[in-house]
N, C-alpha and C positions, 0 to 999 in steps of 0.2 A: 823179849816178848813173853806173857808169861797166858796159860791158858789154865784156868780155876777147876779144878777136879769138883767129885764128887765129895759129898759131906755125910761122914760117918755119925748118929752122935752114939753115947753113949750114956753109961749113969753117974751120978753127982753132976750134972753138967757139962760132960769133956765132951768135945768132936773132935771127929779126926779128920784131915782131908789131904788129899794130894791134888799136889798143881803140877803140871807139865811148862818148864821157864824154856827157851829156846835160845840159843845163841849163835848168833849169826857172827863169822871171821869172813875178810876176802881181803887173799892175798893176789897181788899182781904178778904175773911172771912177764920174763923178756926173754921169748923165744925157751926156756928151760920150763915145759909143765910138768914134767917125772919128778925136776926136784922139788918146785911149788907143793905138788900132791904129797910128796913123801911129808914135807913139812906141817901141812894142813891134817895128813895122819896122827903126828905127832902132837899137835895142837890138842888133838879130843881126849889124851887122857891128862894132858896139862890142866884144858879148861875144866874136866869132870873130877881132877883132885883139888883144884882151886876151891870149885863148888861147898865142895865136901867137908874142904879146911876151914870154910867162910862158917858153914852150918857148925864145926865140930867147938872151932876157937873162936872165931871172932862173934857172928851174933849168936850160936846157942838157940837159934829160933825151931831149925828145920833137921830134918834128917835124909842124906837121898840115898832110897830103895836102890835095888838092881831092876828090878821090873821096871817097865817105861824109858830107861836109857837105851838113847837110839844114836844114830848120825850119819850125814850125808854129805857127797860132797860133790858140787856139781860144777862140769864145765862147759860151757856151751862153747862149739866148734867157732872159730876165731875170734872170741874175745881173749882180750889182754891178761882176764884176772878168774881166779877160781873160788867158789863161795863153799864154806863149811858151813855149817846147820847141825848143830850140836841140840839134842833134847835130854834133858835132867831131868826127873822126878824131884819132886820137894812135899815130904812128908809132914805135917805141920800136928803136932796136937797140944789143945787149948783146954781151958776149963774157961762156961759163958756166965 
């Protein structure tokens, strides 16, 4: 899910903008949700270097800030399964 920031522009043409991308994990537990959660801990800085290695190596597009990274993680009292909710900044700038 990605949600579109604000648009900076600039001179010669450049804008800057940050988006807020969100990512949603849900892991199932069986009767064990302390190791589930430690797991789903473990998750946010896997998924936020992923991010980061995607922006750094592979496409080159985007940059992610420290401001705007956030995460949560939520269980609601007897379901089976626990949901992480990761949000990354993605720093984008262009020339239009």
């Amino acid at each position: 899910e990605l949600a579109s920031g604000s648009i900076l522009g600039g001179f010669n043409y450049t804008e800057e903008r940050t988006d807020l991308a969100s990512i949603w994990i849900a892991r199932k537990h069986q009767g064990t949700p302390n190791e589930v959660y430690r797991t789903l801990v473990a998750d946010v800085s896997s998924v936020r270097a992923a991010v980061i290695r995607d922006g750094l190596q592979v496409s080159g597009d985007y940059l992610v800030p420290d401001d705007g990274f956030d995460w949560e993680i939520q269980r609601e009292a007897g379901s089976s399964f626990a949901v992480l909710r990761v949000q990354v900044p993605l720093n984008y700038e262009t020339t239009v």
